[in-house]
N, C-alpha and C positions, 0 to 999 in steps of 0.2 A: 475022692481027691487023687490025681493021677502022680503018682511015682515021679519023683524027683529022677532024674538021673546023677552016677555019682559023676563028677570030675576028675578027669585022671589027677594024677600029683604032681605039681609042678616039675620042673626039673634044674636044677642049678650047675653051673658049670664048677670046677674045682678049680682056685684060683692059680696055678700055676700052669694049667694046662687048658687055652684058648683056640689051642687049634681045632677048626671045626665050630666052634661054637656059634660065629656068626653066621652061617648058613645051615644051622638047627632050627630046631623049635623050643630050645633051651632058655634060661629065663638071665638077659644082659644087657648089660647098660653099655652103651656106647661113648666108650671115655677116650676118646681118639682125639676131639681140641684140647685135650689136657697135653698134649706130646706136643703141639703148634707153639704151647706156652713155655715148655720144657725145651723147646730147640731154640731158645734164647738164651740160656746157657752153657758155658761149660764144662762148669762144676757145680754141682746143687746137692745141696740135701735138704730129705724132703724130713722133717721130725716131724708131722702131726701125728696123732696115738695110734695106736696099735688097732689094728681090725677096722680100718678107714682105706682099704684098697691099693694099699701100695705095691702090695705083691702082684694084685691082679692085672693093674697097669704096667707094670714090668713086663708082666707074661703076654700084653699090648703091645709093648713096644718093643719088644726081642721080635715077635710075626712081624710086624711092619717094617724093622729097620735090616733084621737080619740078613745077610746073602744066602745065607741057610734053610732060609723058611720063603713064603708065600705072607705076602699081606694078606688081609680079610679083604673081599670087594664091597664097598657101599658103606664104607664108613665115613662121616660126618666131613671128617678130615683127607684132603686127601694127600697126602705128605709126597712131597714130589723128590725125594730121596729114598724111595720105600728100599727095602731090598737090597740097596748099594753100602749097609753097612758091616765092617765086622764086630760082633756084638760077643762082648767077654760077662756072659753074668753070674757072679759071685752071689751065694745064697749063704748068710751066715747064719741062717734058723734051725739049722741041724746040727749046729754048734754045742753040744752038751758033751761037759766032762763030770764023771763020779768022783767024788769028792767027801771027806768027813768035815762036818762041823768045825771039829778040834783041828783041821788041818790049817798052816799059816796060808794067808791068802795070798800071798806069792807062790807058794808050789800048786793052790788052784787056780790063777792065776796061768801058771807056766801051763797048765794040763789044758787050760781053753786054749791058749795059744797055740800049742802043737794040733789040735781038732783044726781051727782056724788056716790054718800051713795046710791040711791035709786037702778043704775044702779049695781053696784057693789054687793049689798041684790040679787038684781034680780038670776043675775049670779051664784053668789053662790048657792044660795039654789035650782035657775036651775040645779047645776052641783047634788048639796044633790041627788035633789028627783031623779036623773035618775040613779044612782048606787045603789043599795039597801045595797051593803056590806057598802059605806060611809055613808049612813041614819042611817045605825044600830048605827055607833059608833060617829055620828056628837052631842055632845052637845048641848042640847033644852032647855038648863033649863034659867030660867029668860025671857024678853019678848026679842025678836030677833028683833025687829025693833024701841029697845031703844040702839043696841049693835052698835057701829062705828065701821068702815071699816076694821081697824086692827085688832079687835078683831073676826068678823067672817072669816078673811082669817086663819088667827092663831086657828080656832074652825074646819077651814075645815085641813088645813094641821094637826092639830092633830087627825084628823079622818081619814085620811088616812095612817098616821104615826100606827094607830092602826091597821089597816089593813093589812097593806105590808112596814115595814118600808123602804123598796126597792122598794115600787112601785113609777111611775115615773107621774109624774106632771105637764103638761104643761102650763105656765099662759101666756095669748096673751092677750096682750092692746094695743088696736086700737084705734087712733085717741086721744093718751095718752095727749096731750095740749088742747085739746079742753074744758075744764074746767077752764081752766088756762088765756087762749089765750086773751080771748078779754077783761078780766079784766087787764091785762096786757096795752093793749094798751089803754083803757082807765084811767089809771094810767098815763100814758106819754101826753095824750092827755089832761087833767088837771094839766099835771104839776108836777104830784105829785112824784117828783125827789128826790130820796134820795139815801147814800151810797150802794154799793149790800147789804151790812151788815146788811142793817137797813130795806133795802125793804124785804131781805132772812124773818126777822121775824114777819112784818106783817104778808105776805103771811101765814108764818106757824099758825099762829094765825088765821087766815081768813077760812083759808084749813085744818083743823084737819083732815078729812075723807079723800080726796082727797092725801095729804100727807103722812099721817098714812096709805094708804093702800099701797107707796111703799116701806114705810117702814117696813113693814110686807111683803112684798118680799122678801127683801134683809134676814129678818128672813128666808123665807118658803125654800130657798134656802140653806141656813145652815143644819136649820131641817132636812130634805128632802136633802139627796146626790144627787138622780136621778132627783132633779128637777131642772126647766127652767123657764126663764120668760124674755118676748121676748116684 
């Protein structure tokens, strides 16, 4: 009986890093009419569960809309905006603060929130330094990492607002509960039961940054005609 040969092993791409992959031999699904479907909004959030490809498609749609990046060629879709956008994406899955059990869930709580501010800084001023035309007109004055969430998303859309008051915007939050999430259930898991009413204002008190930065969407959106936030 003649010797099987083996098969080499597949190869999968890692989902936050698609550049390259579609001119591999790497093993991907082409989710590019998912973005055709997605540029009929806004504002969207996407809540299906966890491990159902939300990160991957992001990491889709940053290549394709980016001015930073290179679309993929011979994708499905061929989105006639590739490239022309500026694309702000906020990843809040690396969002972990250490915390004790015994701790009240407002000072874990406050400890996600400031992780949240750090990731959100990141982002931004990732998105500043790689545009030169948004650096020119991005406001520096005072110290930048005393400033909360809301007020540097509101310092970047008005630096692009100076720019191109038509140029278009793309804001992607990934993993947008993970800040939220397990103070959450450890709020349930103590007990700490109260009206929505009543828990809605904790939270807001707990989350100023975390909060304040969707609320400065719901701004950048206004501001900003051609913008998005997904």
């Amino acid at each position: 009986m003649a010797k099987r040969s083996k098969l080499p092993r597949p190869k999968f791409p890692r989902p936050y890093d698609y550049e390259g992959v579609y001119d591999s031999t790497m093993i991907h699904r082409d989710n590019s009419t998912a973005l055709e479907i997605l540029e009929e909004w806004r504002s969207l959030v996407l809540t299906r569960p966890m491990q159902m490809g939300k990160t991957t498609l992001f990491s889709l749609a940053q290549l394709v809309y980016s001015k930073a990046s290179t679309a993929p060629t011979g994708l499905e879709y061929d989105c006639p905006t590739k490239n022309t956008w500026y694309v702000l994406r906020v990843d809040f899955g690396a969002v972990h603060a250490s915390f004790d059990e015994a701790d009240p869930w407002n000072l874990t709580a406050r400890k996600y929130d400031s992780q949240a501010l750090d990731t959100i800084r990141d982002a931004i001023l990732g998105l500043v330094h790689t545009h030169d035309e948004i650096e020119q007109k991005f406001d520096t004055s005072g110290n930048l990492d005393e400033l909360g969430a809301s007020r540097l998303l509101q310092r970047l859309g008005s630096a692009v607002q100076k720019v191109n008051n038509q140029a278009k915007l793309l804001v992607l939050v990934d993993e947008y509960d993970q800040p939220i999430r397990e103070v959450l259930l450890g709020m349930l898991n103590h007990r700490h039961v109260a009206p929505y009413a009543q828990i809605e204002e904790k939270l807001k008190s707990a989350y100023p940054n975390y909060i304040g930065f969707f609320k400065a969407c719901k701004w950048l959106t206004q501001a900003l005609p051609a913008s998005k936030v997904w």
